[in-house]
SETOR-749126 format. One record per residue: residue number from 0; residue in three letters; y, x, z of N, C-alpha, C in turn. Coordinates in Angstrom, 1 decimal. Layout:
! SETOR-749126
@pos = NUM	code = ALA	n.yy = Y	n.xx = X	n.zz = Z	ca.yy = Y	ca.xx = X	ca.zz = Z	c.yy = Y	c.xx = X	c.zz = Z
...
This chain:
! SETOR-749126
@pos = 0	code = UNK	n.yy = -1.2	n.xx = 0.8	n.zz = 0.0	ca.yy = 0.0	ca.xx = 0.0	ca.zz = 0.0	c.yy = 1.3	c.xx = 0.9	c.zz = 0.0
@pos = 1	code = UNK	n.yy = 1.3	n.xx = 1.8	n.zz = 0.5	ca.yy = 2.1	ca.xx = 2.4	ca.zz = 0.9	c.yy = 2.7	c.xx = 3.4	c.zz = -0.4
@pos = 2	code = UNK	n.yy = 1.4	n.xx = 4.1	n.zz = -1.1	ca.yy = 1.5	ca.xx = 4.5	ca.zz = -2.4	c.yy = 2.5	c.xx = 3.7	c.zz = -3.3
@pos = 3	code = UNK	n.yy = 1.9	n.xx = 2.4	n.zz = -3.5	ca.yy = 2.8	ca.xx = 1.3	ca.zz = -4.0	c.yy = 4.0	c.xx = 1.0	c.zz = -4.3
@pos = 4	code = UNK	n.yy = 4.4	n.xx = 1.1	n.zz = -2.8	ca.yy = 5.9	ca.xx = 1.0	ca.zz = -2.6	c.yy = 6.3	c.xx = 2.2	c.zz = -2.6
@pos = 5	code = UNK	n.yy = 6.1	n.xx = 3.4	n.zz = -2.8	ca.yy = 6.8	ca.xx = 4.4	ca.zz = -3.6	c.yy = 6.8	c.xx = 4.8	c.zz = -4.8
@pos = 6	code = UNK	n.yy = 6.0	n.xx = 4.1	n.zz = -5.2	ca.yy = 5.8	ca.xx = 4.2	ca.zz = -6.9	c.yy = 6.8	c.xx = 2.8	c.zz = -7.9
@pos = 7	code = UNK	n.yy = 6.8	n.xx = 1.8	n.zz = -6.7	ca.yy = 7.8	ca.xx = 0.8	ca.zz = -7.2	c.yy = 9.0	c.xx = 1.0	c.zz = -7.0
@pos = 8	code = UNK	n.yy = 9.4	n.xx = 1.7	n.zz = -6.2	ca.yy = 10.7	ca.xx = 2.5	ca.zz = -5.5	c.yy = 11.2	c.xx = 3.3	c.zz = -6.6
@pos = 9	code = UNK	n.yy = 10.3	n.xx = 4.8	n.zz = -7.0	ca.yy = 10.9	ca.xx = 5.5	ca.zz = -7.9	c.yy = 10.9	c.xx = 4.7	c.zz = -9.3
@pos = 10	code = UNK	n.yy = 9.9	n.xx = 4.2	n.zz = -9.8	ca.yy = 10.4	ca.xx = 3.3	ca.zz = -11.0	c.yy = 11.9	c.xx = 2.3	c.zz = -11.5
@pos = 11	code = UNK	n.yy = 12.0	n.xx = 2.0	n.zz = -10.0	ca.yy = 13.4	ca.xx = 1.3	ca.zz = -10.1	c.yy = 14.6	c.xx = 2.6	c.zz = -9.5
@pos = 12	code = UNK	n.yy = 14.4	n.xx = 3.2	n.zz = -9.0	ca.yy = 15.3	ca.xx = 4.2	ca.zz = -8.8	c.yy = 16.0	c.xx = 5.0	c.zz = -10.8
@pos = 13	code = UNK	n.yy = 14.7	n.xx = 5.1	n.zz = -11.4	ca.yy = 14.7	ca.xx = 5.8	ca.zz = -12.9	c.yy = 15.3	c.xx = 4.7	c.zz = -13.7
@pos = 14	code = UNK	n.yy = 15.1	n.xx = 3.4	n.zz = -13.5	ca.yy = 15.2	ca.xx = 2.4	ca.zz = -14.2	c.yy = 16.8	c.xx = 2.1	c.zz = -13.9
@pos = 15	code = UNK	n.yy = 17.5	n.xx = 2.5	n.zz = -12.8	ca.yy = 18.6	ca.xx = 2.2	ca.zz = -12.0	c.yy = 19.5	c.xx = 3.2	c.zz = -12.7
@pos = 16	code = UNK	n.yy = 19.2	n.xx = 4.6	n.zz = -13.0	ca.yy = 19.3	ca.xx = 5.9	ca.zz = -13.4	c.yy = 19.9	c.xx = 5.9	c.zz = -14.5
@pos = 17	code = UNK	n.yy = 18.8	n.xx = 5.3	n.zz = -15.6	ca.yy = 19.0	ca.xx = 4.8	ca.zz = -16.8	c.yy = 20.5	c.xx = 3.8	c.zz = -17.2
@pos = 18	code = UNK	n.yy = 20.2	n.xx = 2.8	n.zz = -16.4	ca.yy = 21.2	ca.xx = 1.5	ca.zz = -17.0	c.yy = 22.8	c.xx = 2.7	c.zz = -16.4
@pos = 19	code = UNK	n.yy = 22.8	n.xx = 3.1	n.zz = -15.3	ca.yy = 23.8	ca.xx = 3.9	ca.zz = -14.6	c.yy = 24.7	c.xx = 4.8	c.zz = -15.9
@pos = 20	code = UNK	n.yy = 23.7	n.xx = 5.7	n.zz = -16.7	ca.yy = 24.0	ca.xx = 6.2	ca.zz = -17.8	c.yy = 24.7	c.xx = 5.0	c.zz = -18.9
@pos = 21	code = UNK	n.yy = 23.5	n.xx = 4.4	n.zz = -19.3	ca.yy = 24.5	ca.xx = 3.7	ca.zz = -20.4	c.yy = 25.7	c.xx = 3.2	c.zz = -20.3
@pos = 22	code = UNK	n.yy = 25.7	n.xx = 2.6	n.zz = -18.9	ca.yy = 27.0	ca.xx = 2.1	ca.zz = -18.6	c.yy = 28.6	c.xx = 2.9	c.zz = -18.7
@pos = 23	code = UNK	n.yy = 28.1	n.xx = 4.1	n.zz = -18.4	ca.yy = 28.6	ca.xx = 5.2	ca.zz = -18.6	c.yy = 29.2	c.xx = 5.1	c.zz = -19.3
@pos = 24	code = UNK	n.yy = 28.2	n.xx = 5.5	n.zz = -20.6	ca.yy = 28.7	ca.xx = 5.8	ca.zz = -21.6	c.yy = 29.3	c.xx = 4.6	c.zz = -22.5
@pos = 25	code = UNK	n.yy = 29.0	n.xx = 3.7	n.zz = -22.3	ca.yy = 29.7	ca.xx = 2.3	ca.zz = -22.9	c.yy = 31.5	c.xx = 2.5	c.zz = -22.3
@pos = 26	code = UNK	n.yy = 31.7	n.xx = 2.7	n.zz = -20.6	ca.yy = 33.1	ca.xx = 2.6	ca.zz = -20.7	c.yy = 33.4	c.xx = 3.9	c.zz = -21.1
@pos = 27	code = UNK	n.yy = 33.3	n.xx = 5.1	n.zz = -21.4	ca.yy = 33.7	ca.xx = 6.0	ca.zz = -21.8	c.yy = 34.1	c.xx = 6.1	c.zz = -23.7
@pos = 28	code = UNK	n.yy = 32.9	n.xx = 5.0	n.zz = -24.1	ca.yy = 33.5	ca.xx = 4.3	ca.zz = -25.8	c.yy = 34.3	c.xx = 3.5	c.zz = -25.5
@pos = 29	code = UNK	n.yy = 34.6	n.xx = 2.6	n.zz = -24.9	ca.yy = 35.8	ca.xx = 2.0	ca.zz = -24.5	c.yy = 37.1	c.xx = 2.7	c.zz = -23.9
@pos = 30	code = UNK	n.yy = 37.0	n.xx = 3.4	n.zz = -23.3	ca.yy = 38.4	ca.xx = 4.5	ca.zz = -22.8	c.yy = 38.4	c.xx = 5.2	c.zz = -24.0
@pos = 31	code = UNK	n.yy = 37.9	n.xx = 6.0	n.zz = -24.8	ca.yy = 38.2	ca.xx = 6.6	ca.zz = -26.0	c.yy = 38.4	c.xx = 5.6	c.zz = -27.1
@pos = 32	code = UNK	n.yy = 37.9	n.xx = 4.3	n.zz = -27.3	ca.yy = 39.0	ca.xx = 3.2	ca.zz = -28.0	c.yy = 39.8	c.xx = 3.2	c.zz = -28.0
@pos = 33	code = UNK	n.yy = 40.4	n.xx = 2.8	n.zz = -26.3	ca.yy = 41.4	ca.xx = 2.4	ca.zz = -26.4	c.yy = 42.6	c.xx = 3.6	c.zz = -26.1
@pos = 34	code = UNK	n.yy = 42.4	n.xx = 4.6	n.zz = -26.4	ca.yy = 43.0	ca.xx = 6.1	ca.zz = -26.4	c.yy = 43.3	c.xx = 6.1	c.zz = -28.2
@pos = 35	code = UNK	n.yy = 42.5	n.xx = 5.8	n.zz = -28.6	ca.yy = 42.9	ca.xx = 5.9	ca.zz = -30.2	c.yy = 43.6	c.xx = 5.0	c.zz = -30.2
@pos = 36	code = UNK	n.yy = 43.6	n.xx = 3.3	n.zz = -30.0	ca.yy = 44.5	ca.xx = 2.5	ca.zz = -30.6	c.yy = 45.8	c.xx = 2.5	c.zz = -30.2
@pos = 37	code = UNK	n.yy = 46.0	n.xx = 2.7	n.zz = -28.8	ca.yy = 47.4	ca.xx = 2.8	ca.zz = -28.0	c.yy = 47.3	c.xx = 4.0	c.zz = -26.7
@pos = 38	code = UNK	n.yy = 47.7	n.xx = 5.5	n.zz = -27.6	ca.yy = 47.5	ca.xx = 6.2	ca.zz = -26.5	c.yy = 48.9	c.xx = 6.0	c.zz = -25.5
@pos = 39	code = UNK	n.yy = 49.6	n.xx = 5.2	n.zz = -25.3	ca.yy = 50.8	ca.xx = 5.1	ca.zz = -24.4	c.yy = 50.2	c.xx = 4.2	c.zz = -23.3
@pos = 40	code = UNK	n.yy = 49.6	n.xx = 3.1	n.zz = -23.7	ca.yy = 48.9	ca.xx = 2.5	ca.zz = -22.4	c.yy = 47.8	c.xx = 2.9	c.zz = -22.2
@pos = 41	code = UNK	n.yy = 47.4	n.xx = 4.0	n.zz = -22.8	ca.yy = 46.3	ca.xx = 4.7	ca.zz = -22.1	c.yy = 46.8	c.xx = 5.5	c.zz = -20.8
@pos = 42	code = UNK	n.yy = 47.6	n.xx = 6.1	n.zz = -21.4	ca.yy = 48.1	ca.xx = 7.1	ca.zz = -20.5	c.yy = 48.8	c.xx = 6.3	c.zz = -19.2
@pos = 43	code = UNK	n.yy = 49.5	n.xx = 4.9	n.zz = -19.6	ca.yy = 50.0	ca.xx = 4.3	ca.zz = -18.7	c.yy = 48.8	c.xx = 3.8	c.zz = -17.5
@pos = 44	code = UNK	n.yy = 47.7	n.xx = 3.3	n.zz = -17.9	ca.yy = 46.5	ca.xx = 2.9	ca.zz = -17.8	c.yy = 46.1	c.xx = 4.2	c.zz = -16.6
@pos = 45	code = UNK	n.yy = 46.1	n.xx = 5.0	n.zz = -17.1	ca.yy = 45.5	ca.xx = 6.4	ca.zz = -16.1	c.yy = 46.6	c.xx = 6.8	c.zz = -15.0
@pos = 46	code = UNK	n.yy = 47.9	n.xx = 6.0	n.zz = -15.4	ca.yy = 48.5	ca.xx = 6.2	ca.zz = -14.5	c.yy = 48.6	c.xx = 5.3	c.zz = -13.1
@pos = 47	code = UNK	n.yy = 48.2	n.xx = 4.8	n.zz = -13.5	ca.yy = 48.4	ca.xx = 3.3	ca.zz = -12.3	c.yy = 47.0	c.xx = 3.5	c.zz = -11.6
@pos = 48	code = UNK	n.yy = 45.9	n.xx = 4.2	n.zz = -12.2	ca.yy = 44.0	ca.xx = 4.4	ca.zz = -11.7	c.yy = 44.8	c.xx = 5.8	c.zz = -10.7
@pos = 49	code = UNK	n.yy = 45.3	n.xx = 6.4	n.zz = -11.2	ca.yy = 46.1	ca.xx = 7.8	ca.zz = -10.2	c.yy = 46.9	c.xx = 7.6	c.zz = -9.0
@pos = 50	code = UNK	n.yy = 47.9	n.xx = 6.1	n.zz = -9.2	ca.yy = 48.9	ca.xx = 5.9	ca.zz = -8.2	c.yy = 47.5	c.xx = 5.1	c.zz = -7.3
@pos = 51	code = UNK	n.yy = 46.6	n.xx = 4.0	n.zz = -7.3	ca.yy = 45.6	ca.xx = 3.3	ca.zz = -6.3	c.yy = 44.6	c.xx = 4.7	c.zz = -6.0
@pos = 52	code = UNK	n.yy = 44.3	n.xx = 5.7	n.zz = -6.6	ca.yy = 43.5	ca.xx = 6.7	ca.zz = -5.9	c.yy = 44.2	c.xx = 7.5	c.zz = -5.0
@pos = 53	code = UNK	n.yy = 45.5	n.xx = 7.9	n.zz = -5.5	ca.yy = 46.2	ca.xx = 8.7	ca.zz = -4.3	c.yy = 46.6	c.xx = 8.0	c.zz = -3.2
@pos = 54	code = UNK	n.yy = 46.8	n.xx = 7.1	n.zz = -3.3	ca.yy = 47.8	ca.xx = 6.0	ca.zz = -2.5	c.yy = 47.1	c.xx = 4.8	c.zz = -1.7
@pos = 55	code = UNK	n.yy = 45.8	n.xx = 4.8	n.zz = -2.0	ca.yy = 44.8	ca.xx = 4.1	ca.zz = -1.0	c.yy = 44.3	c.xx = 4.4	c.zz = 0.3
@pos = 56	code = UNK	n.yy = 44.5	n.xx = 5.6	n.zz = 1.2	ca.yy = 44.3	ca.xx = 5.5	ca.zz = 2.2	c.yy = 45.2	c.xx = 5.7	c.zz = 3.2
@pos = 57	code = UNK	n.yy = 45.6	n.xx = 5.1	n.zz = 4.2	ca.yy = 46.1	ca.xx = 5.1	ca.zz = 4.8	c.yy = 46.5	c.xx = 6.0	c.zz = 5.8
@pos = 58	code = UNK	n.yy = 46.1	n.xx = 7.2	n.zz = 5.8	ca.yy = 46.4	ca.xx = 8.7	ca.zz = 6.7	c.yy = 47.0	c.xx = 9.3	c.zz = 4.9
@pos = 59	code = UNK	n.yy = 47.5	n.xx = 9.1	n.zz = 4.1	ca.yy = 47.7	ca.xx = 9.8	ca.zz = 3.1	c.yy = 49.1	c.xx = 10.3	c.zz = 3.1
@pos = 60	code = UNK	n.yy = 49.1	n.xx = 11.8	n.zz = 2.7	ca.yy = 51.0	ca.xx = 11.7	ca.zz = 2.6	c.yy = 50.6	c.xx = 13.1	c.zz = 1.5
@pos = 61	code = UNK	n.yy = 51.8	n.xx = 12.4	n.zz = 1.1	ca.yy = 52.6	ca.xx = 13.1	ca.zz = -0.4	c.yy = 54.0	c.xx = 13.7	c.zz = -0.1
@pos = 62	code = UNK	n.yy = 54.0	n.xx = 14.7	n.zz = -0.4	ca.yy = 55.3	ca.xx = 15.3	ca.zz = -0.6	c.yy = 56.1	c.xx = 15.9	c.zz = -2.3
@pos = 63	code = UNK	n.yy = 56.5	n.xx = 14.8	n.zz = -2.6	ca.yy = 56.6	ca.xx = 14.6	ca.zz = -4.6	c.yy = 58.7	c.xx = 14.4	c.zz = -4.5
@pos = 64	code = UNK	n.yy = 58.6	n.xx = 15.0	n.zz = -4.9	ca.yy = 60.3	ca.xx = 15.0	ca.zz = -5.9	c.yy = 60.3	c.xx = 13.5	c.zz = -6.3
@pos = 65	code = UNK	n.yy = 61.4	n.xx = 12.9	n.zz = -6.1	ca.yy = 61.5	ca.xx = 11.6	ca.zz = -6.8	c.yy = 61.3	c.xx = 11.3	c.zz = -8.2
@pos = 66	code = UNK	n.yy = 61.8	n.xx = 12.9	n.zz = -8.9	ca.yy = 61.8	ca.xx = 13.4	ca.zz = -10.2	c.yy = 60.8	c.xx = 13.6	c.zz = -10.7
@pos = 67	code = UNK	n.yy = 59.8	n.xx = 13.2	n.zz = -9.7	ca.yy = 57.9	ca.xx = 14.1	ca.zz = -10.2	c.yy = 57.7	c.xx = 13.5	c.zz = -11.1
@pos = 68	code = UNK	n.yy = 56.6	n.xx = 14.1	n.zz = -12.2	ca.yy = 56.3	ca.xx = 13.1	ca.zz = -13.2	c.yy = 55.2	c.xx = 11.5	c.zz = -12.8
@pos = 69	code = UNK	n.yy = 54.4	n.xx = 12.4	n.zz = -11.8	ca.yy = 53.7	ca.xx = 11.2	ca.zz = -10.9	c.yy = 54.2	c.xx = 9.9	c.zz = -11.1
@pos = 70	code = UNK	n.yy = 55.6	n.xx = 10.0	n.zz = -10.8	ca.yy = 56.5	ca.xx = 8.7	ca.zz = -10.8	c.yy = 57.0	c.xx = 7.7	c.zz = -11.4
@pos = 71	code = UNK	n.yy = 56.8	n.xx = 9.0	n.zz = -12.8	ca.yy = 57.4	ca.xx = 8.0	ca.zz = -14.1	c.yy = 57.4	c.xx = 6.6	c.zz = -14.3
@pos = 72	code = UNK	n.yy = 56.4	n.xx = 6.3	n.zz = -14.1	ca.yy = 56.3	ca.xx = 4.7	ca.zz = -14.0	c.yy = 56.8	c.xx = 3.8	c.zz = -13.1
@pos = 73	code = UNK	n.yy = 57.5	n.xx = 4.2	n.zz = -12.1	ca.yy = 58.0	ca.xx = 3.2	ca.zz = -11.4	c.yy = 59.1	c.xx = 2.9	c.zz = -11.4
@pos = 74	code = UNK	n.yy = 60.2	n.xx = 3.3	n.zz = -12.0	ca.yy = 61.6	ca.xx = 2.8	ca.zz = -12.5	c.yy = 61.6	c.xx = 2.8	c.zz = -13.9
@pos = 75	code = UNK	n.yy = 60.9	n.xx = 3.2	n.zz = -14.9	ca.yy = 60.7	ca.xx = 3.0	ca.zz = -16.2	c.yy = 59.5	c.xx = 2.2	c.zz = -17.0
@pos = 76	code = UNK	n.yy = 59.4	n.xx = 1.1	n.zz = -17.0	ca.yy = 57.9	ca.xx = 0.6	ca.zz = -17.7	c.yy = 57.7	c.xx = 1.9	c.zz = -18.9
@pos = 77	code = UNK	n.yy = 59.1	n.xx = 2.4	n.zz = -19.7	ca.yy = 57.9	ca.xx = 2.9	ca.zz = -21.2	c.yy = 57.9	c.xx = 4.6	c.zz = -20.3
@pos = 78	code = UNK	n.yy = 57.9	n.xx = 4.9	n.zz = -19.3	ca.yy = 57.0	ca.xx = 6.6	ca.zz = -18.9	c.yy = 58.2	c.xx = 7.3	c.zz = -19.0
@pos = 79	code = UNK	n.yy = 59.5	n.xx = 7.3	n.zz = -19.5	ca.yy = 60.3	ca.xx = 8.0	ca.zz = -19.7	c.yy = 61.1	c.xx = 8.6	c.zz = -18.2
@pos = 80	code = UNK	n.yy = 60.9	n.xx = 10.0	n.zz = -18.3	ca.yy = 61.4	ca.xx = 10.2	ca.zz = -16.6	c.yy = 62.7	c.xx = 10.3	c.zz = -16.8
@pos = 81	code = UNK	n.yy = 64.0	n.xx = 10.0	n.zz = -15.5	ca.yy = 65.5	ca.xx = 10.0	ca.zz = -15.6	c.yy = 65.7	c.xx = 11.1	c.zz = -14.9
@pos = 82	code = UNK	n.yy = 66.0	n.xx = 11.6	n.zz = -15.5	ca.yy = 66.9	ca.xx = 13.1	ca.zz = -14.9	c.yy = 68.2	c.xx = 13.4	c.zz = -15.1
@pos = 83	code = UNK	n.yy = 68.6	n.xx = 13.6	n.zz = -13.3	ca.yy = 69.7	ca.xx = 13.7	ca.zz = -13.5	c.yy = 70.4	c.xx = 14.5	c.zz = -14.3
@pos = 84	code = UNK	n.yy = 71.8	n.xx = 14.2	n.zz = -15.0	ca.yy = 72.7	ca.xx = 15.1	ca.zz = -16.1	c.yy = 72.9	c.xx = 16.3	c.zz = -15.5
@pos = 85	code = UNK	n.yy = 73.2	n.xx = 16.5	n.zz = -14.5	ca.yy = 73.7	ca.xx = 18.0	ca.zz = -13.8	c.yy = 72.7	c.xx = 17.8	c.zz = -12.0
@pos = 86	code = UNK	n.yy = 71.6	n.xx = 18.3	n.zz = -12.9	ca.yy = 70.6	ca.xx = 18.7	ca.zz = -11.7	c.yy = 71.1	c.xx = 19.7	c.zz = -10.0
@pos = 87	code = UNK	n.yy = 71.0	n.xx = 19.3	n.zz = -8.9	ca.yy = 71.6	ca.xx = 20.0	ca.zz = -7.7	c.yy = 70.7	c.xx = 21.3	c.zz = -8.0
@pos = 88	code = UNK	n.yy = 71.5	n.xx = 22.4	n.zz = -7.2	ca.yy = 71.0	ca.xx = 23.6	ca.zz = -7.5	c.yy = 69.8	c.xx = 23.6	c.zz = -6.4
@pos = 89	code = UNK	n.yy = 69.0	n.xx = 24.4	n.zz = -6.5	ca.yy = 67.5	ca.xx = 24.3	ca.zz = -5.9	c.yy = 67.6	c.xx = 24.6	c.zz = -4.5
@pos = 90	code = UNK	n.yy = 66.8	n.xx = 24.3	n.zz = -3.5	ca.yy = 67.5	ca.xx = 24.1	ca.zz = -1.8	c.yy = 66.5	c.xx = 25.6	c.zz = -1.5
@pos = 91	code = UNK	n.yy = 67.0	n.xx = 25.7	n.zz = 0.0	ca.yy = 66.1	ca.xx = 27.1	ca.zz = 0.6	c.yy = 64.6	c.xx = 27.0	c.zz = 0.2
@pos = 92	code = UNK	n.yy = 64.3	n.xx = 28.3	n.zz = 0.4	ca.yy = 62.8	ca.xx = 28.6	ca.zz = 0.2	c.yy = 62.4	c.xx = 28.3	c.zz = 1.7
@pos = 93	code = UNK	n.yy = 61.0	n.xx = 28.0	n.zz = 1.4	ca.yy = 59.6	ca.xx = 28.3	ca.zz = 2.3	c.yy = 60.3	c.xx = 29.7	c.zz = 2.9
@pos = 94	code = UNK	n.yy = 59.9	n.xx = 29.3	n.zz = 4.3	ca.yy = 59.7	ca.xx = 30.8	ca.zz = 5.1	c.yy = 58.4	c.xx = 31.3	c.zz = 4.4
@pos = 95	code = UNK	n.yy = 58.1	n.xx = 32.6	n.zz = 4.0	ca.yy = 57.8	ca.xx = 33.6	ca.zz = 3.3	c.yy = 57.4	c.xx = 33.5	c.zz = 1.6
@pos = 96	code = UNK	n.yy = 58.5	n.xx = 32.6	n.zz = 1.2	ca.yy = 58.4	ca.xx = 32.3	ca.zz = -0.4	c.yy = 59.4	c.xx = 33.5	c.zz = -1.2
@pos = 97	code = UNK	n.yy = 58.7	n.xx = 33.8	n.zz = -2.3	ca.yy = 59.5	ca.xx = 35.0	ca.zz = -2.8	c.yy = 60.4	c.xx = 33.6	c.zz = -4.1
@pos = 98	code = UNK	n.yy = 61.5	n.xx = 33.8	n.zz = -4.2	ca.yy = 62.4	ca.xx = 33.9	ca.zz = -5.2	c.yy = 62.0	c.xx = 34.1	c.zz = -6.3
@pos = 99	code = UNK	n.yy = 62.0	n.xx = 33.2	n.zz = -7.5	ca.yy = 61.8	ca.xx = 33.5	ca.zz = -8.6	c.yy = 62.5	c.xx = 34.6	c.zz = -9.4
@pos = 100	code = UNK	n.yy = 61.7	n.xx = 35.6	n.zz = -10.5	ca.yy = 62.7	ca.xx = 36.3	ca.zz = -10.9	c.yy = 63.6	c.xx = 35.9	c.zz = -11.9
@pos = 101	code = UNK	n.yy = 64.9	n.xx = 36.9	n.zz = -12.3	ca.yy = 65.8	ca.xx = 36.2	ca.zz = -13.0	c.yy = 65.5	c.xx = 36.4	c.zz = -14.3
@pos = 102	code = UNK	n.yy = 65.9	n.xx = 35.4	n.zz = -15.5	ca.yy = 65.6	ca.xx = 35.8	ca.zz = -16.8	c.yy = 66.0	c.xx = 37.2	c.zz = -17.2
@pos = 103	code = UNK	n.yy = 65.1	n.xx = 38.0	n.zz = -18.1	ca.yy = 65.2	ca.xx = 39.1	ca.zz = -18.5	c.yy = 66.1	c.xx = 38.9	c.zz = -19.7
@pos = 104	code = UNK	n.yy = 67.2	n.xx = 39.8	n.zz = -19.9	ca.yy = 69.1	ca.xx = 39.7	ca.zz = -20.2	c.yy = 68.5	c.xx = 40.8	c.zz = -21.7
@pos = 105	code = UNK	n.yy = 68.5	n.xx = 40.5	n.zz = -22.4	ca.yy = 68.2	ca.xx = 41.1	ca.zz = -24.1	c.yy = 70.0	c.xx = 41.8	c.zz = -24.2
@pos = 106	code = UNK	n.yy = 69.3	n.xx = 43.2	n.zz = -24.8	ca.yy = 70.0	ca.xx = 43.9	ca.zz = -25.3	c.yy = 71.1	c.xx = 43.9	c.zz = -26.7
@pos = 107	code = UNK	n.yy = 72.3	n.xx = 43.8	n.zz = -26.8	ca.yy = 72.9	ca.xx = 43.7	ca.zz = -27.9	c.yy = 73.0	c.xx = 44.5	c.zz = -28.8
């Protein structure tokens, strides 16, 4: 009996296995559809699956620029990020952050 019910076990485990794949790969032809017909709400689409995965648990914190691209979507439906015209100059560094270097000045 006992044989039985591990032999009926792993057959639906393989059988579980199986459908788990196709499935798969059915929405993966469907996300690459719909990536060819309208790659803007695709990308909008991946955006909103990004903001409910980051943003679902409640111990969660983010530290994002309002300016982040993350964001794009929330004051603009078509993705287009607003940046300010005359950006503030960049605030203090991290205690032990090095300073970016300055652009290299070409010779005349």
């Amino acid at each position: 009996a006992d044989r039985q019910v591990v032999e009926i076990t792993a057959d639906a485990q393989r059988d579980a296995e199986i459908l788990r794949g196709q499935g798969d790969a059915e929405r993966n032809r469907v996300f690459a559809d719909a990536f060819s017909r309208n790659p803007a709400f695709f990308e909008f689409y991946r955006s909103m699956a990004a903001y409910s995965s980051a943003l679902s648990s409640q111990d969660t914190t983010l530290v994002l620029s309002p300016n982040s691209e993350f964001f794009r979507y929330f004051d603009n439906p078509d993705g287009t990020l607003q940046r300010p015209a005359n950006p503030a100059a960049p605030g203090p560094l991290a205690p032990g952050a090095t300073a970016p270097a300055a652009p290299a000045q070409q010779a005349n």
